[in-house]
N, C-alpha and C positions, 0 to 999 in steps of 0.2 A: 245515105252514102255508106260504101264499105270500107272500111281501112282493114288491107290484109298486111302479112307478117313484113314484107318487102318496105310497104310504106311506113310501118312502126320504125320499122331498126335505121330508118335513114332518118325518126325525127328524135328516138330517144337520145338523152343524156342522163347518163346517169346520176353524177352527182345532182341536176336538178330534180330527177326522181326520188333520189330519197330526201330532199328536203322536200318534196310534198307530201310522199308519203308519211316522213315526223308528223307534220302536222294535220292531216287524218287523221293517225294512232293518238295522236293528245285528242282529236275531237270526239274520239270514240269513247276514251278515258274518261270524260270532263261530260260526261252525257249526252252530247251534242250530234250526234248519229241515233237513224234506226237501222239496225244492222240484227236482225236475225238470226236465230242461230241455223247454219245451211238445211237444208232440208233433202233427204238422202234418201232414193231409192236403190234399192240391191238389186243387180237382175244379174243372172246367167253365173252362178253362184258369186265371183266374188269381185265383180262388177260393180260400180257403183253409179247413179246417174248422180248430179247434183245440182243445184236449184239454191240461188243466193240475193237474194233481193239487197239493198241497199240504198240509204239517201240522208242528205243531212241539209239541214235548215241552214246551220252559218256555212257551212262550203257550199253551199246551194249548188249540188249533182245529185242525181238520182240516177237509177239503172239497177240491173240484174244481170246475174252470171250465170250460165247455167252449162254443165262439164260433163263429160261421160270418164270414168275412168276405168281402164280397162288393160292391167297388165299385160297380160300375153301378149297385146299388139307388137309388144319387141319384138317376138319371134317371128312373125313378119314383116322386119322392117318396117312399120308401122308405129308413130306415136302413142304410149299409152293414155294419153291425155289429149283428148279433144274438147270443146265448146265454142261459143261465143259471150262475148259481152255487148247488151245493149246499153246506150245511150241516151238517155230521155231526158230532153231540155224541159230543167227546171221549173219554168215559168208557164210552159204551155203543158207539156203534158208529152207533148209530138217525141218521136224517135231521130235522133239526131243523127246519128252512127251504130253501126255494129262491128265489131270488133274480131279477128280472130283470136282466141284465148290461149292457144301456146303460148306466142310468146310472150303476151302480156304477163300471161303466169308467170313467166320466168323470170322476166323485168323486176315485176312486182313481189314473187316469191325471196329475190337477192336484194333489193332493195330495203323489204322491211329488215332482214338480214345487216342490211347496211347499216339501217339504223342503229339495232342491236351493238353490232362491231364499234359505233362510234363511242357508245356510251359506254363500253366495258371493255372493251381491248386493251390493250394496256397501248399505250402512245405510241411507243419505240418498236412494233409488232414487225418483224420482219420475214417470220416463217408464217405460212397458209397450208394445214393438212386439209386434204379433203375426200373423206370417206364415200363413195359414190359418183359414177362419172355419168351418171343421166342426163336425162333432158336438161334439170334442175340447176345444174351442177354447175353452168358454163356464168347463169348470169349470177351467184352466188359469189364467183370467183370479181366479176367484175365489180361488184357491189363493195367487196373487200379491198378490193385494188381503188376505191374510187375514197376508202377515207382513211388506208390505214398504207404504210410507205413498206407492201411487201415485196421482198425481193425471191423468196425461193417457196414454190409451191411444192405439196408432195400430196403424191394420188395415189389411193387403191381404191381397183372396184373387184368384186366378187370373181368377173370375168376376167383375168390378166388382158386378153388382147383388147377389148374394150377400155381401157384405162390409158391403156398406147395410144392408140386410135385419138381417143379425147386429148391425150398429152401433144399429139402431133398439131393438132389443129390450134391447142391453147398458143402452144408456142411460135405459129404463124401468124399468130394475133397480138403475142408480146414478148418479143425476142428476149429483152432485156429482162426477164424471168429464167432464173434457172428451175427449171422443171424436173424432178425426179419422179416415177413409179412403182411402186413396191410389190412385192407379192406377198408379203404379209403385213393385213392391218396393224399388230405393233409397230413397225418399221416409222408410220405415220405419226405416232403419237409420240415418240421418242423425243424428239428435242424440234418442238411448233410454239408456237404463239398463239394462234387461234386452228382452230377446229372447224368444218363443216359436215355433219352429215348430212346428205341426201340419199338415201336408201328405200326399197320399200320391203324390209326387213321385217319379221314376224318377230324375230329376238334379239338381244343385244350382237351389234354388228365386233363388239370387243368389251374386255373385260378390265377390273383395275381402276386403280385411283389416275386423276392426272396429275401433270406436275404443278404446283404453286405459277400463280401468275396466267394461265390458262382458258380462254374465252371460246366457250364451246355455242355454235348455232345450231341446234338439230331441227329438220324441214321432214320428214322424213313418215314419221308416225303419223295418222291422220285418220287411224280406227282405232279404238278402245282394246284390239286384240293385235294388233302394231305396236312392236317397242325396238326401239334402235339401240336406247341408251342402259347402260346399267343400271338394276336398282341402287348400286352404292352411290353410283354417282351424284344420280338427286338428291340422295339422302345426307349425302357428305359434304355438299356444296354449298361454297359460300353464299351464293345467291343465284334463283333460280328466276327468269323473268318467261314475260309471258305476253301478248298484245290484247289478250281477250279473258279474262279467269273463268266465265260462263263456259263460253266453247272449249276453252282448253281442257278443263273439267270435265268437261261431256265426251271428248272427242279422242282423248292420246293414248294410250297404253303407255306412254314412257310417265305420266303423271299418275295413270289409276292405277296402274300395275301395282307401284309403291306404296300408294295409299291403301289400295288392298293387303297389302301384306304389313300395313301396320309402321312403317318405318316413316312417311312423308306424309303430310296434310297440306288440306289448301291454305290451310292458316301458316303455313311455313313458306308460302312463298313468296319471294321479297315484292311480287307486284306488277302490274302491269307498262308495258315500254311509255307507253303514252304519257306515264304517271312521272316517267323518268328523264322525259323529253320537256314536261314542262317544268321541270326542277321540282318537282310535290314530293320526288323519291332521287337519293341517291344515285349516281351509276356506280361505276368501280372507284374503290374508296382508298385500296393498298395494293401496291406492285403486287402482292402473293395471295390472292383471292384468287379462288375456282370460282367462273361465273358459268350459266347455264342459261341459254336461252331457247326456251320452246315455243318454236311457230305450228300454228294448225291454220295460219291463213285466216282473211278478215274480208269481207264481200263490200266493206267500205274501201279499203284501200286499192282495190280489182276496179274500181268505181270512176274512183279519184283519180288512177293514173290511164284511165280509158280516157278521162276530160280531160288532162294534162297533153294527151297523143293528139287528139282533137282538133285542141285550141290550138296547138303548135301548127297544124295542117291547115287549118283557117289563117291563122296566121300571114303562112307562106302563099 
């Protein structure tokens, strides 16, 4: 069977996606996954194919993701992000579903997100900046709204009317949000709670310390020569989390950049989300912690909430 984007969005929840996705990220942690690191062809200079296998013994799913990515398609109105996700029942081996992987990405890109925000947000969180009005950007928001009590969101994207555009539509989806738009990225980071980047940024999208108490998600980096965030930032922050330390290592320019130039190591990072989900690691410790979390994406969690969409569709 096929489950396209229409049949997703009428079964997801999100609050029950990121409590499954937690618990993928702790089985990834905790050894319990074989989760590869993706496997990337370049074509058409800065194109990317992708290729992500996935399966775990105690969540018993197995599947693969396989993605094209391919910027310019914005400029023909066009998705820069296409794939699928298969679905292979554990037990026999057989194809259960395939999956269209937008939105799944999205779901699942804001949810692990969610995770992040549960465990280091500060409680009382009631501003949401959000650097980047992509594809990315809408389920990022929802993932935030689904565990933390925000009331005023603020957007910039590079494109002023693209950010409008997005602010329109957010705010038919949740009146009771005051929505602001900036034209410049300081404007965001002025007086927020948490942070979102989603960009696909070559260099840092803004410069500067943030303020004390501060919960940053960046999605955004996902080549070695991709960097969203500042080096001071990493280097300056209180803790810096991660879902994968393998792939994040191998894959961010927001993590090797730093390392390259000597100021940040992998040993300086507080750890992976998973480690922090099963209580093996702190989350946020004091109101006035800068926390920092870097997603590069994890082909278990693409996996896990493809059987989540599934089972809910069997289900019904």
């Amino acid at each position: 069977m096929h489950i396209d984007t229409a049949q997703q969005q009428s079964l997801v929840n999100m609050k029950e996606v990121i409590h499954e996705v937690a618990e993928a990220l702790q089985a990834y942690s905790e050894g319990e996954t074989q989760n590869p690191i993706r496997y990337a062809l370049d074509f058409n200079h800065e194109n990317r194919y992708l290729v992500m296998p996935a399966l775990s013994d105690t969540l018993q799913v197995a599947g693969v993701k396989v993605v094209s990515v391919v910027p310019h398609n914005t400029k023909q109105g066009k998705p820069a992000i296409n794939g699928t996700v298969i679905l292979t029942d554990y037990d026999t081996g057989e194809t259960l579903a395939t999956l269209d992987a937008a939105y799944l990405t999205k779901i699942r890109t804001g949810a692990i997100s969610g995770v992040a925000t549960k465990y280091f947000a500060k409680q009382d969180a009631t501003t949401l900046s959000v650097i980047g009005t992509g594809a990315q950007a809408e389920g990022l928001i929802e993932a935030v709204l689904a565990v933390r009590p925000i009331k005023r969101l603020l957007l910039f994207n590079r494109t002023y009317e693209k950010a409008v555009w997005f602010a329109q539509n957010i705010e038919k989806q949740h009146p009771e949000l005051e929505v602001t738009v900036f034209k410049d990225v300081n404007d965001v980071l002025e007086d927020t709670d948490i942070i979102v980047t989603a960009t696909s940024a070559s260099v840092p999208v803004f410069e500067g310390a943030l303020k004390p108490g501060v919960h940053l998600n960046a999605v955004g980096s996902f080549k070695p020569e991709m960097q969203e965030l500042p080096t001071t930032l990493i280097s300056e922050a209180d803790k810096v989390i991660v879902e994968a330390k393998e792939a994040a290592l191998a894959e961010t320019g927001d993590l090797l950049k730093p390392i390259q130039q000597g100021v940040f190591s992998a040993e300086a990072l507080h750890g992976e989300l998973g480690r922090v989900v099963s209580g093996a690691l702190p989350g946020r410790e004091t109101e006035q912690e800068v926390t920092v979390f870097k997603s590069v994406g994890l082909a278990i969690v693409d996996i896990v909430v493809a059987s989540y969409i599934y089972n809910k569709l069997i289900d019904q």
